[in-house]
C-alpha positions as CSV (number, residue, x, y, z in Angstrom):
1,X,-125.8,-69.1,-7.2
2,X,-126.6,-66.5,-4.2
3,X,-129.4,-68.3,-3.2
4,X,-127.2,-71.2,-3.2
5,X,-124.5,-69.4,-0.9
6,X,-126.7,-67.9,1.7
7,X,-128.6,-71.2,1.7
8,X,-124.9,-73.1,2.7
9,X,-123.5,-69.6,4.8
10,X,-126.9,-69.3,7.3
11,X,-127.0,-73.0,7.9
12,X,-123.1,-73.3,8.6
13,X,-122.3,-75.2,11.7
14,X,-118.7,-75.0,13.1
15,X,-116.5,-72.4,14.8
16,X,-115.8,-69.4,12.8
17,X,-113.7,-69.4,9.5
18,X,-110.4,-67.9,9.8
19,X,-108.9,-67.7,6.1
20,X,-105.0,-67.1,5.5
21,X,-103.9,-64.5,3.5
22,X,-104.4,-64.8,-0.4
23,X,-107.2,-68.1,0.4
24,X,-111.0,-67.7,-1.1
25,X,-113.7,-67.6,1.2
26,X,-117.5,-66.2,1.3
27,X,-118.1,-63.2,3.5
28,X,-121.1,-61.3,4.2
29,X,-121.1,-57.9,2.5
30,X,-122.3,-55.1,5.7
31,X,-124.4,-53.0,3.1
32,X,-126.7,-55.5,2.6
33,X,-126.0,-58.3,4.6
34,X,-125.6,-60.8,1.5
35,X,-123.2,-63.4,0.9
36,X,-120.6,-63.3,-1.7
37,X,-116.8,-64.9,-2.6
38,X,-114.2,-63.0,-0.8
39,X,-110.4,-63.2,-0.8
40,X,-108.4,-62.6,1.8
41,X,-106.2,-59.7,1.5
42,X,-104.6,-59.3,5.6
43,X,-106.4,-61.7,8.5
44,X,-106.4,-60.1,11.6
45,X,-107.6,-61.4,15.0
46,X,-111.3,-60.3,15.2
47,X,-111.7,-60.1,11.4
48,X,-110.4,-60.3,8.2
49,X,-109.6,-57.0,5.2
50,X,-111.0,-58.9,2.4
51,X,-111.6,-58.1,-1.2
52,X,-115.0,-59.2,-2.9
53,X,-113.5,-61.3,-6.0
54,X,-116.8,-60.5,-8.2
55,X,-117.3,-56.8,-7.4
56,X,-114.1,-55.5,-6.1
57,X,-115.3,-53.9,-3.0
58,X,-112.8,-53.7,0.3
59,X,-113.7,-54.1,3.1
60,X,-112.9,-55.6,6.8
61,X,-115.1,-58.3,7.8
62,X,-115.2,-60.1,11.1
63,X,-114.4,-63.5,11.5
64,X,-118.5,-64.7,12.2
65,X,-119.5,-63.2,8.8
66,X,-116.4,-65.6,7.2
67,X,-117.5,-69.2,5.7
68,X,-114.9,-72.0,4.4
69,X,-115.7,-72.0,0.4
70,X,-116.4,-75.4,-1.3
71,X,-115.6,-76.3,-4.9
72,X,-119.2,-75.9,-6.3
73,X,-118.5,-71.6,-5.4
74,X,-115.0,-71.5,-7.2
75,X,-116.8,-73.4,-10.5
76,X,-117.1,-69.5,-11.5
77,X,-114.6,-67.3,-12.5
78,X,-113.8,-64.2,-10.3
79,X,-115.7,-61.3,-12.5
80,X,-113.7,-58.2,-10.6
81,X,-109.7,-57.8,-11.6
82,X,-107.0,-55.5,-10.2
83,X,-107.3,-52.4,-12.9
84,X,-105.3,-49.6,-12.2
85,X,-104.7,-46.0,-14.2
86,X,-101.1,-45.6,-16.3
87,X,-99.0,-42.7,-15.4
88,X,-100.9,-42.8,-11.7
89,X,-99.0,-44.0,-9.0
90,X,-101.3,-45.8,-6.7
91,X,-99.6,-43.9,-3.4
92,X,-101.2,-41.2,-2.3
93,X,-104.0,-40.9,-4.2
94,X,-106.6,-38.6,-2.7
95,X,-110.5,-39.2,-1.8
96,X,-112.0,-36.7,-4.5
97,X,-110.8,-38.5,-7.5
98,X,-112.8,-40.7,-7.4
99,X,-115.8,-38.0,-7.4
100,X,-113.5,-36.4,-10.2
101,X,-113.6,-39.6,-12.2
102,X,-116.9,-40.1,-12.0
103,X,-117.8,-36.6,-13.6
104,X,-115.1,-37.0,-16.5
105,X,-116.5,-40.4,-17.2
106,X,-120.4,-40.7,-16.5
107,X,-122.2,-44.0,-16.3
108,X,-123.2,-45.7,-19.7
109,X,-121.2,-43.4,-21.9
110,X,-118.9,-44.7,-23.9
111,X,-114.5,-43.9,-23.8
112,X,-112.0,-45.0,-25.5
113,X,-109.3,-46.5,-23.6
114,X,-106.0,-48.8,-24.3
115,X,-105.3,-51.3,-22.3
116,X,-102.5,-53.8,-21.2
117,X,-101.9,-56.7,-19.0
118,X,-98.9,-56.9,-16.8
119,X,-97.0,-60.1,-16.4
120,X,-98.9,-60.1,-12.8
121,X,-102.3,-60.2,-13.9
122,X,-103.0,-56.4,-13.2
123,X,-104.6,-53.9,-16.3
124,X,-103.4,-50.7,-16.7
125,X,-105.7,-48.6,-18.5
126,X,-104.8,-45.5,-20.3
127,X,-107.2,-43.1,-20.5
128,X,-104.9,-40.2,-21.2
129,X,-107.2,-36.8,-20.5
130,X,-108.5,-38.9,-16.9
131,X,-104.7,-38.9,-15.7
132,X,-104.0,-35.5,-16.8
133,X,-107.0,-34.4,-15.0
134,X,-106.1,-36.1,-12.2
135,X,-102.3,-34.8,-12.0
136,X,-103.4,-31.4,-12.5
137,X,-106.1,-30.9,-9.6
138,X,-103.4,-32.7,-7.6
139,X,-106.2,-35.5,-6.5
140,X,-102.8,-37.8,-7.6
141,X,-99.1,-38.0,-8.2
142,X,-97.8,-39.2,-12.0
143,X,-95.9,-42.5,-11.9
């Protein structure tokens, strides 16, 4: 499907896209200049702070790097969701956990975790010696 979307993103004629807030759209990604669907968190006047619905990178994009989505890119389920730690409050969380995180739970190794939906749609994963860890190098602050 990404050959699909830069195929219909590089040959789009019009003015540029200007999405309201919450409303899908395909974006260009700055690392590496590929197209991918994009929601739009806050529009702004040059650009747009969007989140990448299939990878759940942030990021602010301007408005020429913003294409109007068609049906055939929303067939697809959005892959990314909104996960967040229990017992972590999501204010003030510092830089260095996520280094911190990264060490306590390496790549391919496997953790056991529980985890709930809220009624919003957003997981809360417990991962009870991560948010310990976390609290007591002060990287964040307990719910």
């Amino acid at each position: 499907m990404s050959g699909l979307m830069t195929q219909y993103c590089e040959s789009y004629v019009g003015s540029c896209y200007e999405p309201r807030q919450g409303e899908m759209c395909l974006a260009k990604f700055s690392e590496d200049g590929l197209w991918y669907r994009a929601a739009c968190i806050e529009p702004c006047l040059t650009s747009c702070l969007l989140v990448f619905v299939d990878y759940g990178n942030i990021e602010d994009v301007r408005m020429e790097d913003i294409r109007q989505i068609t049906d055939t890119f929303l067939e697809l389920p959005c892959i990314a969701h909104h996960a967040v730690l229990k017992g972590v409050s999501e204010e003030g969380v510092k830089e260095a956990a996520k280094e911190c995180i990264d060490k306590l739970l390496p790549q391919n190794t496997p953790v056991t975790a529980d985890v709930e939906m809220t009624s919003d749609g957003v997981y809360k994963i417990d991962i009870p010696f991560v948010t310990e860890t976390l609290i007591a190098e002060g990287l964040v602050k307990a719910e």
